[in-house]
BAMAR-842255 format. One record per residue: x, y, z of N, C-alpha, C, O in turn. Coordinates in pm, whole numbers, plus 50000, padded with zeros to 5 digits. Layout:
BAMAR-842255
XYZXYZXYZXYZ;...
//
This chain:
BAMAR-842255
357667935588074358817943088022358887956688089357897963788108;360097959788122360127971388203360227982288105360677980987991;359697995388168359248007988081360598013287959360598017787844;361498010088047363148018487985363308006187815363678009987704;362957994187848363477984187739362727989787638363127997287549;361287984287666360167993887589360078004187547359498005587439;360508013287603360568028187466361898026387391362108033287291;363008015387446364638016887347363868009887217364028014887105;363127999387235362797990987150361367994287063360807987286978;360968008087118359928009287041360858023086938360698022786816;361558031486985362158037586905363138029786771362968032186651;363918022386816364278011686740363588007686603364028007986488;362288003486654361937996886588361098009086454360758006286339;360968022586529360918037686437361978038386361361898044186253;362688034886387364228036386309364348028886224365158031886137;363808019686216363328007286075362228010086034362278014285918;361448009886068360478021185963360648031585885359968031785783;361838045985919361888053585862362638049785787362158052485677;363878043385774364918039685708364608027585580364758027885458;364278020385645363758003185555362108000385528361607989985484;361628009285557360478009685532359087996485550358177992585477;359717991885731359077980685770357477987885810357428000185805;356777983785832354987983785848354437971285930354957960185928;353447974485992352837965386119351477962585997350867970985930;351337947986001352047937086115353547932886052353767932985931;354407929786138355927929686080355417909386114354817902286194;356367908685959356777893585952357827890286021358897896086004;357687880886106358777871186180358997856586156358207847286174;360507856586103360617845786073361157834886166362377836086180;360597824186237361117818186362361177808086309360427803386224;362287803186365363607789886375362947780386451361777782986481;363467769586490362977756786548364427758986670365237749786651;364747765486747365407770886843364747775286936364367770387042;364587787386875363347796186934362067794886986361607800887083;361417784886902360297776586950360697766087050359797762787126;361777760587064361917751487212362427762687271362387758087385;362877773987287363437782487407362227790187491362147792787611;361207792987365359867796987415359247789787465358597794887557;359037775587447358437766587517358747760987672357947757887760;360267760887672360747757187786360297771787880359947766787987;360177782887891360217795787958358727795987952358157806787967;358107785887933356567787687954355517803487888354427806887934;356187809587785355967822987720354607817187610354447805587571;354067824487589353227828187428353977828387320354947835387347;354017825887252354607831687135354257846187086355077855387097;353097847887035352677859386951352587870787090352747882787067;352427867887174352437879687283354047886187332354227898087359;354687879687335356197880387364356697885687270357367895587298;356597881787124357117891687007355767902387029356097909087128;355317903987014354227915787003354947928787124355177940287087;355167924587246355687931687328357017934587304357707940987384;357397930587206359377928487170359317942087093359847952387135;358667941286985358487946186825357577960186898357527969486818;357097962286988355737972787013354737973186907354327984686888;354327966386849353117959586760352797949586696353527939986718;351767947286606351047937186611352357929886488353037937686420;352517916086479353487907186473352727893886369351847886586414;353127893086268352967874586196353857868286205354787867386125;353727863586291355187847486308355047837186160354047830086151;355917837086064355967826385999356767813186080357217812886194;356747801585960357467789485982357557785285871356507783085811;359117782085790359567776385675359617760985702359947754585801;359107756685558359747737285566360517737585594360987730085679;361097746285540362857737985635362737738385788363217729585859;362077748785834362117749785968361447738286053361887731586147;360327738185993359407725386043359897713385989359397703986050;360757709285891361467698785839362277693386020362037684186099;363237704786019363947700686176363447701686286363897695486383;362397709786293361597706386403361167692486436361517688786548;360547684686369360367675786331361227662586334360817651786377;362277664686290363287657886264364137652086481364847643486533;363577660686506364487655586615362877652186752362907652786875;361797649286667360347642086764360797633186733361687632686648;360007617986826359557605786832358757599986732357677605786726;358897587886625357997587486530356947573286593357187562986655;355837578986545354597571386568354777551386533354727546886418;354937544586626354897534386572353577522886461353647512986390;352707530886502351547527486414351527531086256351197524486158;352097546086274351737553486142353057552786078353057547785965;354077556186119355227556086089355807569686043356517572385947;355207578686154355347589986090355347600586260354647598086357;356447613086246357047615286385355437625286420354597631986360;355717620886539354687629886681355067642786660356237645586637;353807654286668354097665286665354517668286778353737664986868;355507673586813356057680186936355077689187029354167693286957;354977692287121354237701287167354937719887187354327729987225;356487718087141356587733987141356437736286995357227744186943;355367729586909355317737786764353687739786783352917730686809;353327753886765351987757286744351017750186682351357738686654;350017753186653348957750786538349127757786431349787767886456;348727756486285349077761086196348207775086199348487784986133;347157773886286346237783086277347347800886374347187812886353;348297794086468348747804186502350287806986481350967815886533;350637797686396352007804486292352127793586158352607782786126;351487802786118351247798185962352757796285883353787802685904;352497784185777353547782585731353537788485576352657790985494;355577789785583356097798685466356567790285374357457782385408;356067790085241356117778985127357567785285071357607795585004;358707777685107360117780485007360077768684895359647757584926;360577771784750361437760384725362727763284693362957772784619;363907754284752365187757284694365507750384574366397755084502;364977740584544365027728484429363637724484377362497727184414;364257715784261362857715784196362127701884226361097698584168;362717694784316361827683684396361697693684501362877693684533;361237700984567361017707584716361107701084820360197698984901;362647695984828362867687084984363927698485013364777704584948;363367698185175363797706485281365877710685232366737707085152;365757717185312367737723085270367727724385445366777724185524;369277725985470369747728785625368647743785637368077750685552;368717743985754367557756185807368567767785824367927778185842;369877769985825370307786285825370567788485691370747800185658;370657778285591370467786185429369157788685398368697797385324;368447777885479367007785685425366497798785501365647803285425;366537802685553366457815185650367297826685550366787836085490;368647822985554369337834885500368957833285350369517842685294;368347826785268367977830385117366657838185140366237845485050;366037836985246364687839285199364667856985264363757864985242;366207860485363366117872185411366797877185273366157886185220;367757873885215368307877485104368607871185022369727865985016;367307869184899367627862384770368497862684720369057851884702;369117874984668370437874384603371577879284655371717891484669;372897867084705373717872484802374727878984775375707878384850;374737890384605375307897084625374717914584631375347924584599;373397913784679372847925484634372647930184827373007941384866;372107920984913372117920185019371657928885085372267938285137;370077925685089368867934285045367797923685116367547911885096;367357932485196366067923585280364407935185214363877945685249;364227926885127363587933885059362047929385106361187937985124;361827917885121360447912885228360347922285363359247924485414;361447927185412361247929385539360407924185683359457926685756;361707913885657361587898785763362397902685872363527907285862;361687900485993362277901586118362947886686142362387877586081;364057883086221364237869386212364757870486391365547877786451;363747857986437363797853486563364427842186630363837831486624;365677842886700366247830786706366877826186817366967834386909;367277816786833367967817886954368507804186983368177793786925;369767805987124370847790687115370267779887156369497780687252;370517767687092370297754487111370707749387250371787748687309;369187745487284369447735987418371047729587416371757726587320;371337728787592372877721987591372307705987598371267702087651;373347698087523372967684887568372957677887657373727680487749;372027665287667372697661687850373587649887816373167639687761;374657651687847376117639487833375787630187965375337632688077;376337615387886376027601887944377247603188014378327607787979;376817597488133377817587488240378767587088180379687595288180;378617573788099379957568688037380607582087889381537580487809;379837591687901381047597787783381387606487862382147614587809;381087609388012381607620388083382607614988147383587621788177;382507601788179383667593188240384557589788177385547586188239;384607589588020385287584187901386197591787911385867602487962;387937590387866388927594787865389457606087737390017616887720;388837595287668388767599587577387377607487456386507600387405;387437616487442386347622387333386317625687205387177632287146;385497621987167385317625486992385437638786968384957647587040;386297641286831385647659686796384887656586739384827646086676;383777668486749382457671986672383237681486592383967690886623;382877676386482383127687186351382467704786391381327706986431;383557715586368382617731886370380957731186301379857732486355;381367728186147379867730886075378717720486135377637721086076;378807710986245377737701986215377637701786361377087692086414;378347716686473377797720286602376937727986595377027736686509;375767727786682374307734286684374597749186762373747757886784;375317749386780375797765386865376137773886787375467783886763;377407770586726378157774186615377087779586474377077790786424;376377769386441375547773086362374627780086374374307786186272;373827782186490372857791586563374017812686498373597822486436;375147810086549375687821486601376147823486445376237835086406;376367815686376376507822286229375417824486144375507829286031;374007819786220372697823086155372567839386189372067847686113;373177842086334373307858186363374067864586304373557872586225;374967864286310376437868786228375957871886098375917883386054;375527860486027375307864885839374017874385839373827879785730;373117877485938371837884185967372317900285952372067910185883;373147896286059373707910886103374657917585991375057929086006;374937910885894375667915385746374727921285647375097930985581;373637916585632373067923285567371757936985660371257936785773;371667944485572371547955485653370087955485669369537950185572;369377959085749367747963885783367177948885837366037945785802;367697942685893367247926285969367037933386057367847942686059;365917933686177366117928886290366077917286349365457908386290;366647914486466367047902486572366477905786647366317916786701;365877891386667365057888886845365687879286883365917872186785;366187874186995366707861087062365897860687223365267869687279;366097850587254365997849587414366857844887499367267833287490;367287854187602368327848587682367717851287806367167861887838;367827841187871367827833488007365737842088028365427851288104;365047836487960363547834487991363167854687924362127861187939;364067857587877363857873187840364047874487660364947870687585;363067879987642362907879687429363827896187440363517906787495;364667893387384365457905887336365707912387188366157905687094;365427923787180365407931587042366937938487038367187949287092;368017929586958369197933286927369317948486883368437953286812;370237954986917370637968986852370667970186732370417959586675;370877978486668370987980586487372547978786474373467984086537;372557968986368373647965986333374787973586249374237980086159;376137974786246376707981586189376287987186079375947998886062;376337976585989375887975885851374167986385823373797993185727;373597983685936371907993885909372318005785974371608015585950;373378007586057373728023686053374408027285949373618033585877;375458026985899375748030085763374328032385700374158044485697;373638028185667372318029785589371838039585606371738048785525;371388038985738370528050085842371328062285795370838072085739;372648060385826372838075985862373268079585703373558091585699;373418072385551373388076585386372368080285405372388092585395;370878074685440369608082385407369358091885536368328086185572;369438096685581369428108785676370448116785562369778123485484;371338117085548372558127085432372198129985362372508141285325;370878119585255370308126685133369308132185207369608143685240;368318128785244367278136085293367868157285303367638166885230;368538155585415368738168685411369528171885286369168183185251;370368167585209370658180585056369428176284975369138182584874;368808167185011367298174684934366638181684968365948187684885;366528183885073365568192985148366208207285170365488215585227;367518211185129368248219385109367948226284943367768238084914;367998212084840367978217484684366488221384674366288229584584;365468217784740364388214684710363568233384751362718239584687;364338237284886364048247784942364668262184882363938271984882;365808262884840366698268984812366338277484684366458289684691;365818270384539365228280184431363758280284480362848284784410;363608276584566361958280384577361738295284630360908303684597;362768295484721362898311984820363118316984673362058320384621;364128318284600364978324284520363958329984451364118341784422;362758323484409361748324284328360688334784376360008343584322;360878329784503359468337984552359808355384567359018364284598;361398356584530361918369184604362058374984501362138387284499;362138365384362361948372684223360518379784194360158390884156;359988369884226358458375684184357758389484289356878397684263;358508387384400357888399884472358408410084471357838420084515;359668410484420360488425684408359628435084333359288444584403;359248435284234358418443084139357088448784211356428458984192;356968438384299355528444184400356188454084496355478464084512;357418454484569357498462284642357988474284632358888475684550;357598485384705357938496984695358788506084801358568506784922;359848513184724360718518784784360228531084887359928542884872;360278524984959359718534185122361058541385194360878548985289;362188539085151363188547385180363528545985343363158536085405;364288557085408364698554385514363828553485633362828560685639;364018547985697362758549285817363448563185934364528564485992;362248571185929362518585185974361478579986159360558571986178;362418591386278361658584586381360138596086366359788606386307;359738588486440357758596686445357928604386547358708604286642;356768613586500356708624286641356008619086755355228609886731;356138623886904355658618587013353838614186986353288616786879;353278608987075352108610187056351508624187130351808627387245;350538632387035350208644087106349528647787210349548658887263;348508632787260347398630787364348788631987530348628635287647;350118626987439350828623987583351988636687614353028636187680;351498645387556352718656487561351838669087606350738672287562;352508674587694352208690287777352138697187680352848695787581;351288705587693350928718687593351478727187608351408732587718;352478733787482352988747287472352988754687542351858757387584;354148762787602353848773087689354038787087560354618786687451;353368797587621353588806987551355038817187508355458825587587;355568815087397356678823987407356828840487480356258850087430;357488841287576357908855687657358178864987563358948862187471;357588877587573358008887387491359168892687547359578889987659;359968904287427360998910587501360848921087582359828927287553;361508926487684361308934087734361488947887701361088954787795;361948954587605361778963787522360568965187457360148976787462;359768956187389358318957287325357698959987439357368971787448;357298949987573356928953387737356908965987773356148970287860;357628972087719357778990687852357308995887718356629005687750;357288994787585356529004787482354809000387509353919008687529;354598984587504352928987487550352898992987647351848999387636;353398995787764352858995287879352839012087873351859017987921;353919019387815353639033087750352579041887712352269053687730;351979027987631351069032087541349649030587629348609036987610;349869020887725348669022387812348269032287865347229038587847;349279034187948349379043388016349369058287980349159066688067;349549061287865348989073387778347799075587784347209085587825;347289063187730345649058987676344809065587809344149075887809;345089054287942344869061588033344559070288103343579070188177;345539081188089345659096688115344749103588071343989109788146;344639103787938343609108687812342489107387889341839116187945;342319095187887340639087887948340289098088072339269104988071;341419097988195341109100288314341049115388331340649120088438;341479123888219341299139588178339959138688124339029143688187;339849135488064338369137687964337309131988065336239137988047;337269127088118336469120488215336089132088373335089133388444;337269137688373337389147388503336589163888439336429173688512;336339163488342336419176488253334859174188236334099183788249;334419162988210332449159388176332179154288343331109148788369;333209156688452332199155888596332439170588595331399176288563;333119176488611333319188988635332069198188570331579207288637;331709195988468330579200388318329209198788382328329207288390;329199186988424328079184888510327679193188629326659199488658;328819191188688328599197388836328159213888839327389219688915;328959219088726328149233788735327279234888656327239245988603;326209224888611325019224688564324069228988650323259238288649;324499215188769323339215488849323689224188955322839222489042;324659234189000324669241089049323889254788961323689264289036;323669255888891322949266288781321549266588835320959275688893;321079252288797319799251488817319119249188980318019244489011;320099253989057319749255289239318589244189282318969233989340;317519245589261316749232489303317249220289264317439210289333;317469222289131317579206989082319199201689130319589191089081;320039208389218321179207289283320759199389408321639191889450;319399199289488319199191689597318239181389558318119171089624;317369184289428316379171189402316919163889327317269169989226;317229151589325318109145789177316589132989152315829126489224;316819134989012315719126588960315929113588994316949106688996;314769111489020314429091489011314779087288916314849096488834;315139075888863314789063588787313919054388840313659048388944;313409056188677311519044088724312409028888693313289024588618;311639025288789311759013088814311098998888685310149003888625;311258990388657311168983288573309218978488585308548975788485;308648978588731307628974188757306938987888750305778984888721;306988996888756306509010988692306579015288547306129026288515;306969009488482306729011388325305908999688279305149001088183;306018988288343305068974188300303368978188346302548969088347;302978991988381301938989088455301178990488600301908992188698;300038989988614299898988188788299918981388840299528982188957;300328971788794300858955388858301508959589038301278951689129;302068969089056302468974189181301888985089236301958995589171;301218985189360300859000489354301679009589414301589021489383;302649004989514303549013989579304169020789439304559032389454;304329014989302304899017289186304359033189188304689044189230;303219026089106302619038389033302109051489168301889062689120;302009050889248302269061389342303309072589314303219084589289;304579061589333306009069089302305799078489131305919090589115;305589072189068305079078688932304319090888940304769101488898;302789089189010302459097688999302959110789094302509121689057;303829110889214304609120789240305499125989191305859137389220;306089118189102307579124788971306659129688880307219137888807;305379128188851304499139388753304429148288791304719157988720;303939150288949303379161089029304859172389006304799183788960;306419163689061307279175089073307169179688917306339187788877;308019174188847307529173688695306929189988653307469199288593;305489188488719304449196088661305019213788740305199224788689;305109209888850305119220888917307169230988827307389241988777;307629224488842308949229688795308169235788648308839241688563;
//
């Protein structure tokens, strides 16, 4: 089966699941059609639906079905009883489906038994087993010499042609809603589209789904927005924030005016003056000191040195020392 058939038919067959609520392994109900169409095309049975359906698959078989299966073998001249055909399985690999329509349990035509058992009651029309039904057209016959040469031909009654009846076993399938169809045409098992009748379905339950999922959501918010109002608190307008301060240039200093400017600079400059008078007035004080004292105008005293008060740690030191005693002494 090529990839494109296979995912139409595996989605498909999602689409009956969500809707009709089919589950693997899905029951299949197969006709005595179907089993000579499979046989002639040299197919499996259970592998061919398995690949149809995209999972695992129980093929049933009704008496009635095996009634006509049956009905059109060779009967045993010994036993008196017909040869099993070779396109009907073993029971071991399509087990049979116990109907009764009557209360002796002899077989009924095979498309009422099919369509009671997809829908018991035909006015509720309701596949409530969730039965897949597998089917497909009756071999053509092979016509004799003489009736092909014959001038004349019999009518075959509509209800008691095998075509006709095949295609109204589809038809009444496809009326009631959530069937799927498998047939085979020309050596290929095909999974029919969804039928009118199961879209209507499909798309009522898709419609409730969402206004439930609408009613279901709707006081729940309502609820939750009751109960949290009381928790929350009025934080008012949102005001913007100041820059971050790691990312902003630092203040420059505000300029003074230039009127305050020329009064310090006034005042310096006063200060100044003062200083540089009083200062000229104690060199001046000095200077005719040591002009007073005439020697001490050409000798000006040493300062001892830091290694001359620590000691004789130096001797050039204390030398110098003891000559500032000597002048010292003599003055």
């Amino acid at each position: 089966m090529r990839a494109k058939r296979s995912k139409k038919y595996r989605k498909l067959m999602h689409q009956y699941e969500l809707t009709f609520g089919f589950r693997e392994p899905y029951q299949v109900l197969v006709d005595s059609n179907f089993l000579r169409a499979v046989h002639s095309f040299k197919m499996d049975l259970i592998p061919a639906l398995e690949r149809t359906v995209q999972g695992k698959v129980k093929p049933l078989l009704t008496k009635c079905s095996l009634a006509a299966v049956m009905a059109d073998s060779p009967t045993n001249s010994r036993t008196d009883k017909p040869i099993r055909p070779a396109h009907l399985p073993p029971p071991t690999v399509l087990p049979l489906r116990h109907c009764s329509h009557n209360p002796e349990s002899t077989p009924i035509d095979e498309v009422d038994c099919l369509m009671s058992l997809i829908s018991p009651s035909p006015d509720s029309k309701k596949n409530k087993e969730h039965y897949i039904l597998a089917t497909a057209d009756p071999p053509t016959p092979h016509e004799d010499k003489d009736a092909a040469n014959a001038k004349k031909r019999k009518r075959v009654d509509p209800s008691q042609d095998p075509l006709r009846r095949a295609q109204s076993l589809r038809s009444g399938a496809r009326a009631i809603p959530g069937v799927p169809i498998i047939y085979v045409k020309r050596s290929v098992v095909i999974l029919e589209p969804m039928s009118t009748s199961s879209e209507k379905v499909r798309d009522g339950v898709e419609r409730d789904k969402f206004k439930v999922g609408i009613a279901a959501t709707a006081p729940g918010k309502r609820k939750r927005e009751e109960e949290e109002e009381p928790q929350k608190k009025d934080r008012g307008l949102k005001r913007a924030k100041g820059p971050n301060p790691l990312s902003v240039k630092k203040p420059k200093k505000a300029k003074e005016d230039p009127s305050k400017q020329g009064l310090k600079q006034k005042k310096n400059d006063s200060g100044q003056s003062k200083d540089g008078a009083s200062g000229e007035a104690d060199h001046n004080a000095d200077g005719e000191e040591r002009r007073e004292d005439g020697e001490g105008a050409h000798k000006k005293r040493r300062r001892r040195h830091k290694s001359a008060k620590s000691g004789g740690d130096n001797p050039a030191g204390s030398g110098e020392a003891q000559e500032a005693a000597a002048v010292e002494a003599s003055e």
